[in-house]
N, C-alpha and C positions, 0 to 999 in steps of 0.2 A: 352865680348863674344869673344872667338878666335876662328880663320877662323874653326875648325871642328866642333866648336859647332853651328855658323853661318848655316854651311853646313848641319848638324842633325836638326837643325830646318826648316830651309825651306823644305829640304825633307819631314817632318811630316806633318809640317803646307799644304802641296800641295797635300797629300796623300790624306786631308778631301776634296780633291773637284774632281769633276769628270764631265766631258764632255758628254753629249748626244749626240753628233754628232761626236763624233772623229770616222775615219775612213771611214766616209762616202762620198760616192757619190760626189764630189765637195767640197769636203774638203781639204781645201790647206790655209788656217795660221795658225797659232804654237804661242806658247806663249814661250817666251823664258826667263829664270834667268841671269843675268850674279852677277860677284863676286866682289865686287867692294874693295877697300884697301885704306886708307889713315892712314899714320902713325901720321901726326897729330891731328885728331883726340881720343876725350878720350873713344869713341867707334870705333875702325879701322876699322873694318869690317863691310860688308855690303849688299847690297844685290841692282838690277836694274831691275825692273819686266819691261818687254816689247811684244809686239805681232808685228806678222809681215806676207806678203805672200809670203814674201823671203826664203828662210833657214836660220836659225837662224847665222849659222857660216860666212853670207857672211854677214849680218844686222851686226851683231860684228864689221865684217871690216868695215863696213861706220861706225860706233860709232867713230873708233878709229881712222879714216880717216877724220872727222869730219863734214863727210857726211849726213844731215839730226843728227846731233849727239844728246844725251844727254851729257850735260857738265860730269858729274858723269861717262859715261862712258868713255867717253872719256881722261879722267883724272885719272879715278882709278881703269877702269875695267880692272881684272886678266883673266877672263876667263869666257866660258860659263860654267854653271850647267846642262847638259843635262839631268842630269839623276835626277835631282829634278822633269821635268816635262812630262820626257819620254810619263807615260800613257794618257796624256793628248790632244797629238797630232798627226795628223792632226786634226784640227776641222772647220768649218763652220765662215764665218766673225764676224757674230753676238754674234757669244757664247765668238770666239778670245776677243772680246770686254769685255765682259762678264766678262771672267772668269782673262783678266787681271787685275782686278778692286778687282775680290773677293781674286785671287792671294796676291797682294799685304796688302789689309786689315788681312787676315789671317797670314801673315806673321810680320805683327805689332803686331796680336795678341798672338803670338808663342814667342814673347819678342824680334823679332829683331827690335834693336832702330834704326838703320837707313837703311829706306827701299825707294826708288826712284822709278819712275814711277809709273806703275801702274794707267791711266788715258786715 
């Protein structure tokens, strides 16, 4: 899978889910994508499902700062995906929990073979 196809899939795979509480009242974590890369890998591409009650671009920077980090990100993350989960956020702690979990499953299931977080 090369990085636009990576990209078309998660987009897809994230469209099927959708938040009951975004925008609501006390709504302040986000689920965020980030793009992960390694060339040695026989699948490069990849994908870092996470949530957070930060902004997702500043959480980025402690990944890559190795701050509270995932290894994954820290090591091969290119960038966030914002627009993979744009409609999805703001939402509620419990659902952020949620829907990180469903995120990442449905993203296995859309064919991306290496998919992190999500937990």
């Amino acid at each position: 899978m090369n990085q636009a196809d990576c990209i078309a899939s998660a987009t897809r795979a994230a469209r099927t889910l959708r938040a009951a509480t975004v925008s609501e009242a006390g709504a302040t974590h986000c689920v965020y994508v980030v793009l992960l890369h390694d060339p040695r890998r026989r699948e490069p591409w990849g994908l870092y499902v996470g949530q957070t009650s930060r902004d997702p671009d500043w959480r980025f920077d402690q990944h890559k700062a190795g701050y509270k980090a995932s290894g994954a990100v820290r090591r091969f993350g290119v960038r966030l995906l914002p627009e993979v989960v744009r409609h999805l956020n703001p939402m509620r702690q419990w659902e952020s929990l949620d829907l990180e979990a469903a995120l990442a499953d449905a993203l296995r299931a859309a064919g991306v073979r290496w998919v992190e977080g999500g937990h």
